[in-house]
C-alpha positions, 0 to 999 in steps of 0.5 A, a space after each residue: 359565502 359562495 364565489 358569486 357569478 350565478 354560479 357559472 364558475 361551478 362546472 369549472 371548479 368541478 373540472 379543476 378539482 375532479 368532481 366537487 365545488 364549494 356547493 357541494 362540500 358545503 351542501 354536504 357538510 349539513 345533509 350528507 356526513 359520509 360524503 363531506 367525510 370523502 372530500 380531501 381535506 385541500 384541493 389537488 394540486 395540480 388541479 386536473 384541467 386549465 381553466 378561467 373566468 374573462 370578463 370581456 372589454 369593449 374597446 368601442 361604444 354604440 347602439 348594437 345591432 347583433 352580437 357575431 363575436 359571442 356566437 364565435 365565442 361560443 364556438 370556441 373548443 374551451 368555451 364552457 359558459 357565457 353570461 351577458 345582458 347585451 343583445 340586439 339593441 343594447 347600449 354599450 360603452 367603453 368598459 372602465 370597470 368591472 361594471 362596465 364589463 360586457 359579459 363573462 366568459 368561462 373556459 376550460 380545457 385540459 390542454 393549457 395551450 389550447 385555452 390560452 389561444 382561445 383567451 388570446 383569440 377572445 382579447 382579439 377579437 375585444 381589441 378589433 371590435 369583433 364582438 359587436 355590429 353597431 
């Protein structure tokens, strides 16, 4: 079964790997021999770039009125994708699981440094409430 997620991950194993995911070894393996025959038989080691999924946490509950935080998010200089179902109007608790969760955030760079301080400046922003306006 594939990893989930819609398939935001994808571009990231892409980049850790050098080109390929489970999508296209899978895809591959049934419609195109020679190219499933080019994979190499386990992932390189090390990968090729630094990379994560953050599920983001909300500290704060509300009706929200607009969403700042996501928009510096999408700023960021590891920033690759962002997926979540809270906009203007939303109602938003606090996050005590996975399914409370408030979006999904993936990031990639090929500096390790330069993505942790973006994950450390998102966890910021989580804790002060900087994601939403209520």
């Amino acid at each position: 079964r594939a990893h989930g997620g819609d398939g935001n991950w994808r571009p990231l194993c892409k980049a850790l790997t050098g080109g390929y995911s489970q999508v296209e070894a899978s895809a591959d393996a049934f419609l195109d021999e020679f190219q499933f025959h080019r994979l190499p038989d386990k992932p390189c080691s090390p990968f090729k770039a630094w990379g994560l999924e953050a599920i983001l946490v909300s500290f704060s509950r509300g009706t929200v009125q607009s969403c700042p935080g996501y928009e510096v998010i999408k700023n960021l200089p590891s920033f690759l994708c962002l997926e979540t179902g809270i906009q203007a109007g939303s109602k938003v608790d606090f996050t005590i699981d996975l399914f409370t969760g408030i979006g999904s955030v993936i990031l990639l760079n090929s500096d390790k440094d330069a993505m942790q301080r973006d994950l450390d400046f998102i966890r910021y922003m989580e804790k002060i409430n900087g994601l939403f306006v209520y």
